[in-house]
N, C-alpha and C positions, 0 to 999 in steps of 0.2 A: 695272454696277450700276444703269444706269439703268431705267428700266419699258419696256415694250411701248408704256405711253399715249406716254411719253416721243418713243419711236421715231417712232412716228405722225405725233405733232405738228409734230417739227421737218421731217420732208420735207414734210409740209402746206405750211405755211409757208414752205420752201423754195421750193417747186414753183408756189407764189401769186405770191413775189416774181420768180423767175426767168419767171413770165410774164409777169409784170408790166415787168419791164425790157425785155423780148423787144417790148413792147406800141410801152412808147415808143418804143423805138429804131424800129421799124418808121414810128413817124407821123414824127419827128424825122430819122432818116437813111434811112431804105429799106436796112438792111444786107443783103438777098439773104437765101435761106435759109442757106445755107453758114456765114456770120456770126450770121447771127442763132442758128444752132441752138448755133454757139460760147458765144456770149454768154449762153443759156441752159444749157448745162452749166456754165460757167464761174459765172457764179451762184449755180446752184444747188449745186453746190462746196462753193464758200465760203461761202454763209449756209445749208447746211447745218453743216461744221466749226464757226463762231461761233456755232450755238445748240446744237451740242453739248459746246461748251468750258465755254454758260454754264450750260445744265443740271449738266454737271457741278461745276462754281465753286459753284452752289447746293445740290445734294446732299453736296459738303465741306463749305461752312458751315454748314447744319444739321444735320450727325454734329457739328459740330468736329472734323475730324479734317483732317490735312496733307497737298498734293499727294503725298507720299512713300505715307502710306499709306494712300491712295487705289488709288494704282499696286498696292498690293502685295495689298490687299484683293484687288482685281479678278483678278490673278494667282493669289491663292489658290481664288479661285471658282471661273474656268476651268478647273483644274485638279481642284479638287471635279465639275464636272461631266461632268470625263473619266471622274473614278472612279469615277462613279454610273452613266455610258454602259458601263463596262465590267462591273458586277454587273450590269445589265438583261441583258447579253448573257449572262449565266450563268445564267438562270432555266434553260433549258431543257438544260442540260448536267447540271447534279446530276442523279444519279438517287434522290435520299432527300425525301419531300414534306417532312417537316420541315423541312431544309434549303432546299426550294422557298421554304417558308411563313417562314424567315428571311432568305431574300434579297429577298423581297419586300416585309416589312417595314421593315429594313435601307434597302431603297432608297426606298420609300416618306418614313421618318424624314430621310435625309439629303437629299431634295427640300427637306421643309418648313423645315432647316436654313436651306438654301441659299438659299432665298426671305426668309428673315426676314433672313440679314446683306441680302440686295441689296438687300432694302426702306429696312433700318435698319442701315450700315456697320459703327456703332459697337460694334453686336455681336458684332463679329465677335471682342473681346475677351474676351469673355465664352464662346466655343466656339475658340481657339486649337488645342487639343489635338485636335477632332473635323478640322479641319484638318489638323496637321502628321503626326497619330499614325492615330487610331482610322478615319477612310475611307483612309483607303490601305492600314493592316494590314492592313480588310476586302477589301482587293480583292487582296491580295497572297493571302491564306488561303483565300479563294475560286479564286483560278486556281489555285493549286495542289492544290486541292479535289477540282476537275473534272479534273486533268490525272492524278491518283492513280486515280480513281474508273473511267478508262479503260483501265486496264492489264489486261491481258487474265490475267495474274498476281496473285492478291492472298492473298499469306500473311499470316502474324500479325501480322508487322510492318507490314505496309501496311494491314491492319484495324484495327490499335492506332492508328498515325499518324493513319487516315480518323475513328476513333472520339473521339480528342484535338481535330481539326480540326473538328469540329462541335460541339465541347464550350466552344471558345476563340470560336466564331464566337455561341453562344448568350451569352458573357460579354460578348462586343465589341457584340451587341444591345443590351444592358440599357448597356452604357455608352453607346452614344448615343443610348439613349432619355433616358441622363440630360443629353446634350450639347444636347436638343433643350430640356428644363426649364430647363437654367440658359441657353439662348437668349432663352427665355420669364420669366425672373423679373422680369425688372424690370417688365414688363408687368403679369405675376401680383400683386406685390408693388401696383403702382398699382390695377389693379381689386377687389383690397380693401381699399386707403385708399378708395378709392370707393363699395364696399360698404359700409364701416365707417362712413363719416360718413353714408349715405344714411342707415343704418339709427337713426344718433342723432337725425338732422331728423328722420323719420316718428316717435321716443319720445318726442321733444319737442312735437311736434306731437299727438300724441295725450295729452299731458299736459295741452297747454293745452286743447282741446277739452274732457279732459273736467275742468279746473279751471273752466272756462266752464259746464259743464253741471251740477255741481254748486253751483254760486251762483246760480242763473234762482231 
């Protein structure tokens, strides 16, 4: 759940201080390169691990949320983004554009899921179900999709099947299009407490102006 900046930083900073030790030891003891290149991995090691324990240490404390479900967060993303690795690879196996133009949105939506818990964990509360249930159906209905759609056979029954299976996959869209809003409400919910009170200052403000302009 950490960011890309996140990543960046701490091998920056790794990479500063393990040369940095590499520095001194060279003026202090002359360890050879042999040692010295140890001592520089060795380093960079471990104050890489200790600023990724504390990045993370600070990413819990401001979710509030527990080493436990931290751990468990993280394992559900990974896992989310297996199941989004495996609808991309089904773009090109359907052969019905609609069903194109819903895996694509499908995969589309559950990126910007996935990006919003890793930014903000706590959310992850709030899309449980797009988690446990609605991307993995989607990926389960989708392989089985493609795998019907290749049979070189296709009676009533397997047109009925294929015609249900893209009926259930436009119902699993619209649910996590809704998995994506109730990601986003509390968000929603604050930028119009922010809208709301802006818009009282500016009636307020134009009251008194024009109570002021009225008494000149």
């Amino acid at each position: 759940m950490l960011s890309v900046g996140q990543f960046f930083s701490r091998h920056t900073i790794s990479f500063f201080i393990s040369l940095s030790s590499v520095s001194i030891a060279a003026i202090v003891a002359n360890p050879g390169f042999f040692l010295g290149g140890l001592l520089f991995a060795g380093t960079y090691t471990a104050s890489t691990f200790l600023l990724k324990f504390n990045q993370k240490k600070k990413v819990m404390k401001l979710s509030g949320i527990s080493k436990e479900e931290y751990q468990h967060i993280e394992s559900q993303l990974s896992t989310a983004q297996k199941h989004i690795q495996s609808l991309s690879q089904n773009y090109l196996r359907v052969r019905s554009i609609s069903t194109f133009k819903q895996l694509l949105e499908m995969t589309r939506i559950s990126k910007n899921i996935v990006k919003i818990v890793k930014t903000n964990p706590q959310k992850f509360y709030n899309v449980e179900q797009f988690f446990y249930a609605h991307l993995p159906s989607a990926v389960q209905l989708t392989e089985k999709y493609t795998m019907l759609t290749k049979q070189p056979v296709k009676d009533k029954e397997i047109q009925l099947t294929l015609s249900q299976t893209r009926e259930t996959l436009t119902d699993l869209n619209d649910t996590i299009q809704i998995d994506l809003k109730d990601a986003l409400s509390n968000d929603i919910d604050h930028l119009q407490m922010e809208i709301e009170f802006a818009n009282r200052s500016n009636t307020r403000k134009k009251e008194q102006l024009g109570w002021r302009g009225d008494h000149k």
